[in-house]
N, C-alpha and C positions, 0 to 999 in steps of 0.2 A: 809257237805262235798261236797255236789252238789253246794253252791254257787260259789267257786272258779274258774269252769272252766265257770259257768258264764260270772264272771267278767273278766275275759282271754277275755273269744267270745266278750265282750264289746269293750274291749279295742283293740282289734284288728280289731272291724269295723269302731272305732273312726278314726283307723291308715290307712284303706285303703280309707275311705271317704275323710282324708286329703290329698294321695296321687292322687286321683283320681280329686281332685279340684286345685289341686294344678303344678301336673305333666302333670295332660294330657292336659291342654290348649296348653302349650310349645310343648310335642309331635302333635297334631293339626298341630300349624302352621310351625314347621319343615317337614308334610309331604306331605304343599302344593309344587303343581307343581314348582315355583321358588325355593322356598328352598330349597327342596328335589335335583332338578340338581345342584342347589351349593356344597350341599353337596357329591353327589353323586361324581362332580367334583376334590372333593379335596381326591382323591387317597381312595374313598369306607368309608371314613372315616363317624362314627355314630353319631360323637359327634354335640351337638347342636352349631350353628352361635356364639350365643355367650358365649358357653365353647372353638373354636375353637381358635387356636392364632391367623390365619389369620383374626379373626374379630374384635382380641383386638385392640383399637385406641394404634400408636408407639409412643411413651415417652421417649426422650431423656434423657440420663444420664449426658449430659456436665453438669461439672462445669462452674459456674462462668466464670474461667480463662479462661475456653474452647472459650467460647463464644464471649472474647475479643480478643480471637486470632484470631477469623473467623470476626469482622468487615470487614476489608477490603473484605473479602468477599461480604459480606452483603451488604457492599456499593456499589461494585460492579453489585450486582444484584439489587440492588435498582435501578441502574444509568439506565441498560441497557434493562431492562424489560419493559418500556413505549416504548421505541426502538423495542422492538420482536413487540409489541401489533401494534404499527404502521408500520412494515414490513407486518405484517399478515395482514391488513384491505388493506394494496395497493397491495397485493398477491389475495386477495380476491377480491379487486374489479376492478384490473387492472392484470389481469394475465400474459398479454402478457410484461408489464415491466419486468417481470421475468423468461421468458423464454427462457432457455438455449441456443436457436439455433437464432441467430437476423434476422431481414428483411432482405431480400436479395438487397431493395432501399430504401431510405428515406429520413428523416432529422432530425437530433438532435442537441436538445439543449446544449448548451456549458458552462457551467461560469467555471472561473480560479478566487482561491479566494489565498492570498499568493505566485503570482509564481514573476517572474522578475520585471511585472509591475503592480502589486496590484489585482486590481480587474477589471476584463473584463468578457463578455459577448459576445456571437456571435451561431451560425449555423453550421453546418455540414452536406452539401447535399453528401449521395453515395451512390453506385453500386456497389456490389460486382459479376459482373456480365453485365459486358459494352456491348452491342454490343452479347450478347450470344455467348461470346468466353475466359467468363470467368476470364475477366481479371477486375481489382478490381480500381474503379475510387471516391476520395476522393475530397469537394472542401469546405475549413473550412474559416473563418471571426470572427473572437474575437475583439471586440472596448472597449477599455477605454476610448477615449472620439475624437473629431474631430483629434488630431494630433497625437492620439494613439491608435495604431490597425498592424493587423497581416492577413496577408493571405495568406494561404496554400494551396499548388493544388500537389496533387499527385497521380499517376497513378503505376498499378504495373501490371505487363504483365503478362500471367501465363508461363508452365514450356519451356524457349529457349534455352538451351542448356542440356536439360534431364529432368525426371522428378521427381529430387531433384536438381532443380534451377529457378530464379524467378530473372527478374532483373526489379528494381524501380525508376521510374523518380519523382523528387520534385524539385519545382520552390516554394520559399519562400521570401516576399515585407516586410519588418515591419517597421516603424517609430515610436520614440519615444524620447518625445522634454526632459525629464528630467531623463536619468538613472542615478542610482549611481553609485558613484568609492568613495571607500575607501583610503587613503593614508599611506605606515608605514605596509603595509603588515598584520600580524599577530597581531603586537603590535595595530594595528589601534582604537582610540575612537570615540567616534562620533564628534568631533571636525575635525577629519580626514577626513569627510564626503564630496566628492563633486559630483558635476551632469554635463552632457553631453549630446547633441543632436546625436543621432545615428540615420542614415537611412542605411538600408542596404535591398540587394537583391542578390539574390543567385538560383544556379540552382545546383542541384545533383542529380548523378545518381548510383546506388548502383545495386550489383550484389550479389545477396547470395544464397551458396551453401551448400550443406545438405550431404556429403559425403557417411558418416556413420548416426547412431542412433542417437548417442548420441556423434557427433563430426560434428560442423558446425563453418562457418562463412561467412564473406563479405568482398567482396573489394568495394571502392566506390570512385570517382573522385567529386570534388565540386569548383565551381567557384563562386566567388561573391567579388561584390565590395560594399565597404563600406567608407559610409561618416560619421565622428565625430567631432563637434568644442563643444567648452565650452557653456554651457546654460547659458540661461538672469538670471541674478541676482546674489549675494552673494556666493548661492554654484558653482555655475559657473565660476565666478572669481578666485577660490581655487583651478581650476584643472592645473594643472602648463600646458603651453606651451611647454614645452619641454619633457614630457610625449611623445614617442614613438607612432605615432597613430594620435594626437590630430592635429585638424586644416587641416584636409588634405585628399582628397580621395584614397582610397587605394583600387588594386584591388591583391586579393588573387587566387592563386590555390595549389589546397591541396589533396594529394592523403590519405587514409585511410584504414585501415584493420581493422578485429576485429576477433577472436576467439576465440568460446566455448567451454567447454568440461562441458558436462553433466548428473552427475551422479545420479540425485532426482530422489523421485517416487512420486508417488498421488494418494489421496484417497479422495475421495467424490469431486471431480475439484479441491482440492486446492493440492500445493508442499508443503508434509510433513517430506521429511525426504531425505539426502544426502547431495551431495557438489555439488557444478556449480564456476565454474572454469571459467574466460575468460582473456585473454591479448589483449591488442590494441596497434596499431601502427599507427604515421601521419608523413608525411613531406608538407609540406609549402612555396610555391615563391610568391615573391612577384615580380607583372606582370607590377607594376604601375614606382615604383623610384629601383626596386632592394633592399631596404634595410632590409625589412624584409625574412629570409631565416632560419628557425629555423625546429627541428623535435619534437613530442611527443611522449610520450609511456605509459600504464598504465597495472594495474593486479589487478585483482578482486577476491577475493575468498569470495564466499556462503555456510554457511554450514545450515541444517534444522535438528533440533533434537528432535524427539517427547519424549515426557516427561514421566518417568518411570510411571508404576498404575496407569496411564489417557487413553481415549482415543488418537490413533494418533493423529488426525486433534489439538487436544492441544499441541501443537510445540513452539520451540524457531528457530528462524530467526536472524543468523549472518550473517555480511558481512564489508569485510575491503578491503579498495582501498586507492590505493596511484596512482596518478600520475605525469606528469614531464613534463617541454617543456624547450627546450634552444636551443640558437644559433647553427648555422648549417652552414657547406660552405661559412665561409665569410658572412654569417650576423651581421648586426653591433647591431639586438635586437629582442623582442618578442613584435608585440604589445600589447599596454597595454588592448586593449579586448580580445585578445585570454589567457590571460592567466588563470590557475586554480582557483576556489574558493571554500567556503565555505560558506552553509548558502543559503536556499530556501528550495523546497518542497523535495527532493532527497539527501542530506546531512544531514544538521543539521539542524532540522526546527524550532528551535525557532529564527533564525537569517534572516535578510531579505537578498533576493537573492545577491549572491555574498559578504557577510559583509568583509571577509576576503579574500585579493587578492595577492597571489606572484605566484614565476616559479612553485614551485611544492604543494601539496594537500595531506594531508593524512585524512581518513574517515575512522571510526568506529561505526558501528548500532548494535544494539540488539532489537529485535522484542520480543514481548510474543504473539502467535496469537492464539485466540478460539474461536468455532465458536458460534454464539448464533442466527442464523437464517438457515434453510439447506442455501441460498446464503449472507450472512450478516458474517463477522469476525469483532469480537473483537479486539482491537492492543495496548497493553500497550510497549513502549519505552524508551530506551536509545541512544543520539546520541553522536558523539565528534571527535571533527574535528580540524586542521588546516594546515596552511600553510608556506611555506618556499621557503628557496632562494637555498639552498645544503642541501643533507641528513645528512649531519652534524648536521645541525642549528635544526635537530627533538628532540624533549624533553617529557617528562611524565608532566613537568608541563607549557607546551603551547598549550594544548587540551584546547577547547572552547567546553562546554556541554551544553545538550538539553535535558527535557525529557518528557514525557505525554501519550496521549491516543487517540482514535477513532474509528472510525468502517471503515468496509470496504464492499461495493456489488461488488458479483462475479455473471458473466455472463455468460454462458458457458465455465467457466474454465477459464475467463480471468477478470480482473478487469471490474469493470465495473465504480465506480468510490470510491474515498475516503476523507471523511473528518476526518482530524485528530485536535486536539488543543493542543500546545509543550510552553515550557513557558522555559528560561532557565535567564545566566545574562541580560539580554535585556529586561526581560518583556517579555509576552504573547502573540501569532502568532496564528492565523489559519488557516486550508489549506484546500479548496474544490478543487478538479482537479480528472482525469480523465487519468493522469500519474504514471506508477507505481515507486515504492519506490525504486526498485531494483529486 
């Protein structure tokens, strides 16, 4: 009768010997000082690291199909993440590229890759801060090659008529021995294709005024005379003589307005969300033969929509313009470089500057913008665009489309520059500049 409780007492030192080899090394290292504040951490909780859920590895439950639906994600982030890693090492080793507030004098490097004349390089010496009176002095040089080049000198006084106004002087030189012109307007193929030597020099002076908040604009006065003949060779010979403009110098002046109404807000420096709203006005004499006398007018509307269960800064970016120019008082035309196009870094960018050229322009953008660096955005696109002789002649199926992707650096709240790459019927474009889209 006495062995039983024996074999009891047995068996229950076999049971505490094994709790004791077994349990207490676990309890040990849960009551070292790091672990212990882990635990301690997570709301008093006793349980061991790894009974705890926060130290379970997470395990997706997608399916398969799941998983084919997030590619484009994926690619996405496959594309742009070598992009973060080389943001962050020029963040890290060059600070001052990225800092929000710029040198108050300098010089920066320029390249234009896709704008009017392909590919140029150049300089940009300024001051924002002339003479310690504030006033903001700009002198820029882009060369594509001995006969092709641009140069920009502008000055902008600070406030002379109150301190919401600011009026800006610019004197602009450019030659260039081969521009395009298209023929056939809208319908245009590349067979349509011709070139022209244009020099041109111009002087404007703009005045802009700040009312209200979120309601401003400008007047502006601009002079300049312009030379165009037919370029040496084949596409040359294509441009007809009797084109409005062609073979002849012409001197213009042209009065301008422009109005915004501005209803966005911002968050993190970028415009996430609202409308901006602008109309323009122009009239045009011509100061050389009389014959050019026409007026312009356009209207802009912006809308920025941040996207439901994202953060804000993940926005969509619309904007549709249309604009117009025709005869005016007894003009007998519009020259043929002042008139509207399509097709460059601001429109439709799979198309090279100007592809499509008549009186009037309609333009339709969608943006997807997000961000993947605090100053770097993402920008996936749609564009589509054309043009016309009367609002009649607009159709659903005479849009020329564009669409693709890029990034963009933001610099204190303002671009700082973008390359995008747009591929539409034409084949594939890309665009480095330092011009905003809209």
């Amino acid at each position: 009768m006495k062995r039983a409780p024996l074999r009891l007492r047995t068996v229950s030192l076999l049971i505490l010997l094994l709790l004791v080899f077994t349990v207490e090394p676990t309890v040990a290292r849960e009551t070292s000082p790091t672990a212990r504040d882990t635990v301690d951490a997570i709301e008093g909780d006793t349980l061991s690291q790894a009974q705890h859920p926060n130290a379970v590895p997470y395990r997706s439950s997608r399916s398969i199909w799941a998983h084919a639906l997030a590619v484009p994600a994926y690619l996405v982030y496959g594309v742009t993440r070598p992009i973060g890693w080389g943001v962050k090492y020029l963040e890290r080793e060059y600070p001052a590229l990225f800092e929000p507030r710029a040198p108050v004098q300098g010089v920066l490097p320029l390249v234009e890759l896709g704008g009017p004349v392909g590919v140029q390089g150049g300089l940009a010496v300024f001051d924002h801060d002339l003479w310690g009176l504030g006033h903001d002095a700009r002198l820029s040089f882009i060369y594509g090659s001995r006969s092709r080049y641009e140069v920009d000198l502008d000055y902008r006084f600070g406030p002379v008529f109150g301190p919401h106004t600011a009026l800006t002087v610019n004197a602009t030189f450019l030659t260039n021995p081969e521009r395009r012109y298209f023929l056939r307007g809208n319908l245009a193929d590349r067979r349509d294709e011709t070139r022209y030597f244009t020099r041109q020099l111009s002087g404007r002076a703009t005045l802009t005024l700040q009312p209200f908040e979120r309601f401003g604009g400008n007047v502006e006065v601009e002079a300049s005379r312009i030379f165009n003949k037919r370029a040496d060779g084949n596409l040359g010979d294509r441009l007809p003589v009797s084109l409005p403009g062609v073979d002849r110098a012409t001197a213009l002046l042209t009065a301008r307005t422009g109005w915004t109404f501005d209803r966005t807000g911002r968050e993190q420096q970028r415009v996430v969300r609202g409308m901006r709203v602008r109309l323009e006005g122009e009239a045009t004499e011509d100061l050389s033969r009389g014959t050019f006398r026409y007026v312009g007018y356009a209207a802009e509307i912006q809308q920025y929509l941040p996207l439901p269960f994202l953060p804000p800064t993940r926005r969509l970016a619309l904007r549709v313009r249309m604009e117009k120019v025709e005869p005016a008082r007894g003009g007998a035309a519009v020259p043929f470089f002042r008139l509207p196009g399509i097709g460059g870094q601001t429109t439709v960018r799979s198309l090279v500057f100007e592809r499509y050229v008549e009186e009037g322009a309609l333009v339709a953008n969608a943006e997807y913008q997000y961000p993947i660096w605090n100053r770097m955005d993402a920008v996936a696109f749609v564009d589509a665009g054309q043009v016309f002789n009367e609002f009649e002649g607009i159709g659903v199926d005479r849009f020329h489309y564009s669409y693709g992707g890029g990034v963009r650096v933001i610099r204190g709240g303002r671009l700082a520059f973008r390359f995008e790459v747009a591929t539409g019927e034409e084949g594939l474009r890309t665009i480095l500049t330092v011009n905003q889209m809209f």
